[in-house]
Every structure is written in structure tokens, then in C-alpha cells.
PAROVEX-216609 format. One record per residue: y, x, z of N, C-alpha, C, O in turn; residue in one letter. Coordinates in steps of 0.001 Angstrom, whole numbers, padded with zeros to 6 digits, always signed. Layout:
<votis>
YXZYXZYXZYXZA/...
</votis>
This chain:
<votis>
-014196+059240-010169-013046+058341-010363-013522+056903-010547-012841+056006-010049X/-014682+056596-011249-015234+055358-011341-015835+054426-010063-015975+053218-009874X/-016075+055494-009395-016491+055131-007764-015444+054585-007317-015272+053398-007040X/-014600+055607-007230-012957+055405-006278-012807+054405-006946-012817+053513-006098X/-012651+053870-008067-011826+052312-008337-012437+051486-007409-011854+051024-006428X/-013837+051247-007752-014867+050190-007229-014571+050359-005848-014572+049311-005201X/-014218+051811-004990-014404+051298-004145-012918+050978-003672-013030+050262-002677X/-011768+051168-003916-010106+050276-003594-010335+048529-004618-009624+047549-004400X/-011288+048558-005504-011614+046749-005431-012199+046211-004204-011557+045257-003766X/-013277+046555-003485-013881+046417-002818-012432+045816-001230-012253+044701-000740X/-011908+046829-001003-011405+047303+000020-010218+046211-000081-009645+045707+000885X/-009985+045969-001342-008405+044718-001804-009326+043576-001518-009127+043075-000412X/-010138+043116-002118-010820+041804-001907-011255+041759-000161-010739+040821+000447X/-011737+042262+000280-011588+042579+001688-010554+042311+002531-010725+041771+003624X/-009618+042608+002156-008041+042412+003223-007425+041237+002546-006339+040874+002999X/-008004+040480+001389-007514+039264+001173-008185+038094+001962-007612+037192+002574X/-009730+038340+001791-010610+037548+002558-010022+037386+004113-009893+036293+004665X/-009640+038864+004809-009766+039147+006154-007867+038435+006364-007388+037889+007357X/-007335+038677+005290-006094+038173+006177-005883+036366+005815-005010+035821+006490X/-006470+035679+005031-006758+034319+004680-007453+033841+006702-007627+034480+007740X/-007609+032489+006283-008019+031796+007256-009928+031348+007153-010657+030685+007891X/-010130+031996+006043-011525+032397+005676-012424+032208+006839-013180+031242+006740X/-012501+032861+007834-013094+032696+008949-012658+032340+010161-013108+032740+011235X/-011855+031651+010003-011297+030486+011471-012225+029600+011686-012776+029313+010624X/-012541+029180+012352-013477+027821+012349-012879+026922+012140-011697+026791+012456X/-013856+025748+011310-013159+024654+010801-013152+023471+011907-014063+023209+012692X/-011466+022594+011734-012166+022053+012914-012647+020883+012733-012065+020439+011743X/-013850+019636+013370-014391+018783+013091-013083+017565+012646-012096+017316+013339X/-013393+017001+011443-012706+015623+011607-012191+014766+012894-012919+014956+013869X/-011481+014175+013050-010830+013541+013857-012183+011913+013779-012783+011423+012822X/-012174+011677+014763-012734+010556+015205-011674+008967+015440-011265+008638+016554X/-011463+008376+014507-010779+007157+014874-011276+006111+014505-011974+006097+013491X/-011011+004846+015321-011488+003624+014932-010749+002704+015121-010294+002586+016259X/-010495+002059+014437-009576+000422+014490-010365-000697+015368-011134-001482+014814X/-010140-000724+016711-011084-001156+017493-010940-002561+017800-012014-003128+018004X/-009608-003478+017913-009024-004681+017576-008108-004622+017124-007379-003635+017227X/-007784-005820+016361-006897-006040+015560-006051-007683+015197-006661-008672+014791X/-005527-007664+015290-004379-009661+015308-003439-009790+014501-002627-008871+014607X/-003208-010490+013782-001460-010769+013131-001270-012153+013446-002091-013037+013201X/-000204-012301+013974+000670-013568+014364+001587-013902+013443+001529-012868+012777X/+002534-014683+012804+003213-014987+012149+003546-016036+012393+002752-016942+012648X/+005661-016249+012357+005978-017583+011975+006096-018096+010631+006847-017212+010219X/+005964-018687+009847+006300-018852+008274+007286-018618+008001+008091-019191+008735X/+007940-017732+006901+009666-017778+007005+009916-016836+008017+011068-016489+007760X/+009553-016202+009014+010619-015758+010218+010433-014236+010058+011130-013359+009546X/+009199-014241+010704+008398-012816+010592+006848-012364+011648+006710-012675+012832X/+005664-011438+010650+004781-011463+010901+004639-009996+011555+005303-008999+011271X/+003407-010143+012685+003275-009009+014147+001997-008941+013722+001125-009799+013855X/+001890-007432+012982+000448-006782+013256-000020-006327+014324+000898-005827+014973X/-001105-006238+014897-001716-005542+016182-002649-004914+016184-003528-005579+015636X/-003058-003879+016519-004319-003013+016356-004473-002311+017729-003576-001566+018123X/-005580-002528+018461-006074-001384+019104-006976+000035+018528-008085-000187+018042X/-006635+001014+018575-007379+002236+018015-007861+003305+019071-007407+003525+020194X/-008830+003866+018453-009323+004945+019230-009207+006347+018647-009344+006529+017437X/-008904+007544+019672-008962+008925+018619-008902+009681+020068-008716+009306+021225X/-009246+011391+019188-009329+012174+020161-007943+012651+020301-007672+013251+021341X/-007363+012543+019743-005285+013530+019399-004703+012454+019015-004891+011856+017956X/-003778+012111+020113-002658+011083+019393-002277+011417+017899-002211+012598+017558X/-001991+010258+016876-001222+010950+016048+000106+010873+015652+000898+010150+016256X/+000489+011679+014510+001857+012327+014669+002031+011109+013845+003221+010881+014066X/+001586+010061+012941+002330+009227+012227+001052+007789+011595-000017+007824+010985X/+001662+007008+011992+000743+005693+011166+001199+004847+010102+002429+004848+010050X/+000758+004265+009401+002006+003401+008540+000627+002697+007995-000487+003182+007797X/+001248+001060+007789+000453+000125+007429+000380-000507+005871+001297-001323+005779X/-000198-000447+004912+000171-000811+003801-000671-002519+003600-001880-002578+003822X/+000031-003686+003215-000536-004517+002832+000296-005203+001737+001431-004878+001389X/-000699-006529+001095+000124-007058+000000-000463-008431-000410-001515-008664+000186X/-000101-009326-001198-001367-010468-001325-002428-010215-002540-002289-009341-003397X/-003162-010840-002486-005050-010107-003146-004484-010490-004663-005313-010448-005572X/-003478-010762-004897-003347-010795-006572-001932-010231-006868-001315-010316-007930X/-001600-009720-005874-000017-008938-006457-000376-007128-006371-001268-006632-005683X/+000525-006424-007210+000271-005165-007247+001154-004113-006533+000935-002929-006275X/+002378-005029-006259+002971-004075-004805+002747-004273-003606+002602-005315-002967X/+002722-003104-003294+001913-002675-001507+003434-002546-000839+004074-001624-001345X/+004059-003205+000084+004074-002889+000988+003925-002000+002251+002960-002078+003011X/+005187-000970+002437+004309+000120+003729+005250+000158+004600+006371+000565+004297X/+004917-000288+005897+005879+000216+007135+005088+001171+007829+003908+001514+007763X/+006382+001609+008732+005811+003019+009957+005700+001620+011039+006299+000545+011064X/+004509+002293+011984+004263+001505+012998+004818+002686+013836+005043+003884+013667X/+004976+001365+015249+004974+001940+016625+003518+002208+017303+002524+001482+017305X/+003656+003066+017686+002656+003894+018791+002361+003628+019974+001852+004731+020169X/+002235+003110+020960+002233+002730+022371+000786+002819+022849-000023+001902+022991X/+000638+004150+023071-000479+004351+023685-001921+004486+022774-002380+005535+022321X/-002488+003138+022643-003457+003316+022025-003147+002034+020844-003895+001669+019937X/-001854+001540+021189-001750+000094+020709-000965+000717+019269-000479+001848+019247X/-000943-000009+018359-000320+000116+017052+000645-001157+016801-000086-002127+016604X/+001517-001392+016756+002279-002401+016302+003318-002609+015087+003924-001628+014656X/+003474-003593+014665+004563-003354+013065+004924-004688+013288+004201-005497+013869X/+006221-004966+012755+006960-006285+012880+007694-006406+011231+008389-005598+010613X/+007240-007649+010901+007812-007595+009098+008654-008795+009236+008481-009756+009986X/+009630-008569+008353+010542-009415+008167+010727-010202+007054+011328-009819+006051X/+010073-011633+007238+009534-012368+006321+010821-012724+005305+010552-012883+004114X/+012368-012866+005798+013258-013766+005287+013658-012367+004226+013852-012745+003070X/+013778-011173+004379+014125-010639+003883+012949-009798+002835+013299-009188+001825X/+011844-009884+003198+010832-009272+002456+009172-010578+002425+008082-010403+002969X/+009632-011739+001599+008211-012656+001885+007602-012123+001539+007661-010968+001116X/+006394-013217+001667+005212-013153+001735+004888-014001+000357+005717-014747-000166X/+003542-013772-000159+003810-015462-001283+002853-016541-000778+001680-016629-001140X/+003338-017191-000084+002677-018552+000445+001429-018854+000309+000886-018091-000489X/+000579-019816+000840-001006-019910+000869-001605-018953+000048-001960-019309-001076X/-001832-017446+000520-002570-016503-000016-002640-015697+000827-001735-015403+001608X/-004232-015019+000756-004575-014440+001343-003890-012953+001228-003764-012573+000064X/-003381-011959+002337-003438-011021+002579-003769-009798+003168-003820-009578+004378X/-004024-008901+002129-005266-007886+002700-004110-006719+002893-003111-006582+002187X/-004661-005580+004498-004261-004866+005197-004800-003900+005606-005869-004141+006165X/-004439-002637+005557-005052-001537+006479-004318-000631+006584-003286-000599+005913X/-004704+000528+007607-003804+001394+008663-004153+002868+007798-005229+003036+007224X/-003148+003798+007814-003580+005269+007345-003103+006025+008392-001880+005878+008388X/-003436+006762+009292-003576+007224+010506-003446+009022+010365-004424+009689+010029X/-002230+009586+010645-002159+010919+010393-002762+011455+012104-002233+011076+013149X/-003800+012268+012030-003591+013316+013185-003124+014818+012775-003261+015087+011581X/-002587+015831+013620-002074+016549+013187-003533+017758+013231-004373+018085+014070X/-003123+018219+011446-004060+019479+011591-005183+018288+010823-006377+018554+010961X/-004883+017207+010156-006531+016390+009445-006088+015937+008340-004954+016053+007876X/-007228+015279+007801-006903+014574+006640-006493+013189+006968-006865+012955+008118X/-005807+012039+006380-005516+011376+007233-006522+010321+006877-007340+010243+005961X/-006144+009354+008105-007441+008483+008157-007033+006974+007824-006138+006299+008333X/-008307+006509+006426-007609+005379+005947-008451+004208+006459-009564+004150+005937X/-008158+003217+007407-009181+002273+007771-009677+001302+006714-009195+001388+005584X/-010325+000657+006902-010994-000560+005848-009923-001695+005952-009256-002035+006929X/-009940-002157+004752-008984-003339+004421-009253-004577+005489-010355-004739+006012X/-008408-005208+005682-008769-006364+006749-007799-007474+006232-006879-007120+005494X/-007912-008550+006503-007077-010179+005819-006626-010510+006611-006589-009818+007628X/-005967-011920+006542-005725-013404+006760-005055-013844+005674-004966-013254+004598X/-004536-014990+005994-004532-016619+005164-002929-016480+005531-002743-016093+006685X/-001906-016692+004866-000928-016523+005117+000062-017941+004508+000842-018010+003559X/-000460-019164+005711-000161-020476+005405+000968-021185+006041+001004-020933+007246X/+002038-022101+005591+002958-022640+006166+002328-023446+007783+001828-024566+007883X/+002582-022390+008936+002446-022879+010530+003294-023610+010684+003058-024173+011753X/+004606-024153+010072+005581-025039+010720+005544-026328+011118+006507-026988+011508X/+004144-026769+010990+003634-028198+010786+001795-028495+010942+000794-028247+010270X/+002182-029304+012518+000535-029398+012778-000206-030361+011714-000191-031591+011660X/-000938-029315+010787-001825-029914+009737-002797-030354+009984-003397-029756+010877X/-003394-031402+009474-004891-032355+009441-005195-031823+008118-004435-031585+007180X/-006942-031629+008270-007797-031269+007261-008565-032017+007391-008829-032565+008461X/-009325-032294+005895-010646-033091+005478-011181-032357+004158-010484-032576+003168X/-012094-031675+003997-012634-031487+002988-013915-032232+002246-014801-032849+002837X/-013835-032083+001167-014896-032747+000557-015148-031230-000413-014096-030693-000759X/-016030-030759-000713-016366-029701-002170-016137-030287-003037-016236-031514-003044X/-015720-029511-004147-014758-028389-003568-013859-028298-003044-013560-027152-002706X/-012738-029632-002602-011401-029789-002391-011262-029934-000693-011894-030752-000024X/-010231-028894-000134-009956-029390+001217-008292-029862+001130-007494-029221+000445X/-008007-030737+001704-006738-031472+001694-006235-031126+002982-007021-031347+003904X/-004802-030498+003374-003905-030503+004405-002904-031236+004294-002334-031414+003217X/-002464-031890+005654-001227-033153+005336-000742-033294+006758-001775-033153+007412X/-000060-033432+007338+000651-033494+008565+001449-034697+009211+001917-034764+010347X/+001492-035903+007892+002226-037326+007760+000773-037945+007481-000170-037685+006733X/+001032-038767+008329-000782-040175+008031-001469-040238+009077-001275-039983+010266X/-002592-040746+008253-003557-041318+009128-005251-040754+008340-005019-040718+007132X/-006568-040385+008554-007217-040055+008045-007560-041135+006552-008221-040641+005639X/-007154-042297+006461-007198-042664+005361-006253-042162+004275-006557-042183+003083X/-005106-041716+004741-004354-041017+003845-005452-039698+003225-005906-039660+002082X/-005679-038792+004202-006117-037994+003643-007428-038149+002873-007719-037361+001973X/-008201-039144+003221-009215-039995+002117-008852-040321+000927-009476-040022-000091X/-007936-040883+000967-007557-041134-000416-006390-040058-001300-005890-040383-002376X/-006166-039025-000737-006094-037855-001567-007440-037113-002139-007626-036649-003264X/-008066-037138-001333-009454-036597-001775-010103-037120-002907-010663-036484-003800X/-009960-038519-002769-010950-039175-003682-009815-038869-005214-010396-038687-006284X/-008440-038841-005197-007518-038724-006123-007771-037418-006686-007531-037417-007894X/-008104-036489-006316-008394-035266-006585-009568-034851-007170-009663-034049-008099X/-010948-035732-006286-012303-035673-007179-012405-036483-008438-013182-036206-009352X/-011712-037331-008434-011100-038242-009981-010716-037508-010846-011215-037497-011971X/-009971-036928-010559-008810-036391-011536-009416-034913-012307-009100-034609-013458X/-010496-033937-011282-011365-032602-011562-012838-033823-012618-013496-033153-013414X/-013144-035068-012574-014259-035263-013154-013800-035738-014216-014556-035571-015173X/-012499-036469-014521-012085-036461-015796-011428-035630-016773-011733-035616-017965X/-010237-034721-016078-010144-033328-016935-011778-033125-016680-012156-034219-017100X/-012943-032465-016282-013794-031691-016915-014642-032881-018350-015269-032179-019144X/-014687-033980-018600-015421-034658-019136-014046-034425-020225-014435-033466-020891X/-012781-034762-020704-011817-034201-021772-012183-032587-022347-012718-032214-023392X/-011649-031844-021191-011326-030456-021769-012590-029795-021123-012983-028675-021452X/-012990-030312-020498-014710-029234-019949-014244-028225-019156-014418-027076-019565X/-013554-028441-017857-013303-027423-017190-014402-027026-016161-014853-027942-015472X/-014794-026006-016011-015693-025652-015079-015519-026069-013571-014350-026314-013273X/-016234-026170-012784-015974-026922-011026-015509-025251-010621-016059-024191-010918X/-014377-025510-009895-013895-024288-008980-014710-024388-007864-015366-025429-007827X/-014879-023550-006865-015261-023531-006132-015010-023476-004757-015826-023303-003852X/-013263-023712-004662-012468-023726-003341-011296-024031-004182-010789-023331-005058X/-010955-025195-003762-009478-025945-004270-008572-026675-002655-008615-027799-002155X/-007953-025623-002324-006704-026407-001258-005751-027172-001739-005069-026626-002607X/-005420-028461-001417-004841-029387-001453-003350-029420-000486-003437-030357+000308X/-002257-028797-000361-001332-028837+000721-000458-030124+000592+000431-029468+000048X/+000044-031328+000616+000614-032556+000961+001561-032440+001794+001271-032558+002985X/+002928-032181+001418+004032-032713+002350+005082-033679+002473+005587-033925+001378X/+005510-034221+003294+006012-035328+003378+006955-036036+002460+007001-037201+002065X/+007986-034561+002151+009042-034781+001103+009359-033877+000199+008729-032820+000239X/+009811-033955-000250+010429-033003-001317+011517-031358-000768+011741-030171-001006X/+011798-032353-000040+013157-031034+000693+012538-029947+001645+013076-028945+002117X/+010989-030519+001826+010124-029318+002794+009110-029046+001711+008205-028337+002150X/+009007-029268+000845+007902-028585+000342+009030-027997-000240+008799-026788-000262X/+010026-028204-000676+011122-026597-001316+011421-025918-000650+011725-024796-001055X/+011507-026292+000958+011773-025094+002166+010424-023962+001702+010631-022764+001507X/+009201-024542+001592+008385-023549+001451+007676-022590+000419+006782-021747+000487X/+008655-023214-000769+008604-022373-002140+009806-021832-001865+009940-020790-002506X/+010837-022109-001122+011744-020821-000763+011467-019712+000182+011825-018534+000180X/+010768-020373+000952+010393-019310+001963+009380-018087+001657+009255-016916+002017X/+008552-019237+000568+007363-018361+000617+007673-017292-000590+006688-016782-001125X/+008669-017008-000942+008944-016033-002620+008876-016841-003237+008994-016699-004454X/
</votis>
């Protein structure tokens, strides 16, 4: 009788193993790569991700999550599929952006039957285009301005390296190490772009 148990354990663990997927072969990971990639944007209107990708199985679903490098909600749309192309269209007026800041992006890529696949984060600079800007930098400060003449933007610069050497000699502020300067003409467009921008 002690046999017979051992051997209907034997025989149960057996037909659990044998009817499980225990010995299916596993199948290799999916192979994908984010092979190019673009975002276009009008300021205010709305911004066009682009990705070319590679894989062995179309997949059944993509969706893009991004956000700016100091906020803590993500953002996720479903993209379109077209072939090998990935596309997403965001709608700035109804969902901004927050103005001169960088935003970081990447793709999570379902194939069917895998785990899904999360690409590496990728950026841009997400700056008011409505206005062909002139730059001049000096370290740390780069100045943008779109009204003038390069002496204008000279003498913002020098107003700016003034102003960082006397606050630090008062209150001792440490030198930043990248300070943008944006300059617009009036008042009623630089509020277009604290409205626009959130």
C-alpha cells in the first residue's frame, strides 16, 4: 500500500507536468529596434512623433509615453502603424506641453505571444517656433530675441553677466551652468506663450 501511494504521486505529478506547456519550446524574444526617429511641432498647435522600427511580427499594439524631465505625469497615446512607420499626433491646445523644456520619450512595442518591448528614452527641446530667433551666447548665458540687431543681443548679455556677478558677490550664488535667456518683443506675446505653453 505504501508503494501504491508513491506510485499514483508519481503518476499525478506526471499528468500535471505533461498537460502544462512545460515542454513546448520557448519561443526566442522578438527582435525590435527603433531605427529612426523625428518630432516636428508647431508651438501651441500640435506635435508629430515619427519612428521607423524594425521586428520580425508586426505588432498587435504600440503606445508612446512622454513628459517634461521635471514633471511626474507621463503622458500615453496609441500610435498608428503603417508598415514599419510608427506615428502619433498630440494635441498641444488641448493637452500642452510646458514651454522651453526638454522632453523625454519612448515607444513600448507589444508583439503578440512576448514581453513587450520598451525602447530607450529619447528628447528634444520643446521651444516657442513661432518666431525666427537670433542667438548669442556667452557662458553661461545664451540669449534668444527675434526684434534687433546683434547689439541688442550684446547688451542683454552683458545685463545678465552683471546681474549673475553681483547677486553671487551679495548672496553667493553658485555659477549655473546653462542659463537661456528668451526676449520678446512685448508683453502680449510673451503671454501668448505662458498660455500656450501650460
Amino acid at each position: 500500500m505504501k508503494y501504491l501511494s508513491r506510485f499514483w504521486i508519481i503518476i499525478f505529478v506526471f499528468s500535471l507536468v505533461a498537460s502544462s506547456n512545460f515542454w513546448a519550446p520557448v519561443k526566442a524574444q522578438q527582435n525590435v529596434e527603433i531605427l529612426q526617429r523625428d518630432v516636428n511641432y508647431l508651438f501651441g498647435g500640435q506635435v508629430t512623433f515619427w519612428a521607423k522600427a524594425r521586428w520580425e511580427e508586426p505588432p498587435e499594439s504600440v503606445q508612446i509615453f512622454f513628459k517634461g524631465l521635471n514633471q511626474t505625469n507621463t503622458i500615453v497615446g496609441e500610435v498608428s502603424v503603417r508598415g514599419d512607420e510608427l506615428i502619433y499626433v498630440h494635441d498641444l491646445v488641448r493637452y500642452p506641453l510646458p514651454a522651453f523644456s526638454e522632453i523625454e520619450y519612448w515607444y513600448g512595442i507589444q508583439i503578440p505571444g512576448e514581453k513587450p518591448y520598451i525602447s530607450q528614452k529619447f528628447s528634444f527641446t520643446y521651444e516657442d517656433n513661432r518666431f525666427s530667433w537670433q542667438m548669442l551666447e556667452e557662458k553661461p548665458f545664451r540669449v534668444h530675441w527675434y526684434e534687433g540687431d546683434l547689439a541688442f543681443g550684446q547688451m542683454v548679455l552683458d545685463v545678465a553677466g552683471g546681474s549673475l556677478d553681483h547677486a553671487q558677490k551679495i548672496l553667493g550664488f553658485p555659477k549655473p551652468e546653462k542659463v537661456d535667456i528668451f526676449v520678446y518683443a512685448n508683453g502680449a506675446e510673451m503671454q501668448s506663450t505662458l498660455n500656450l505653453g501650460g
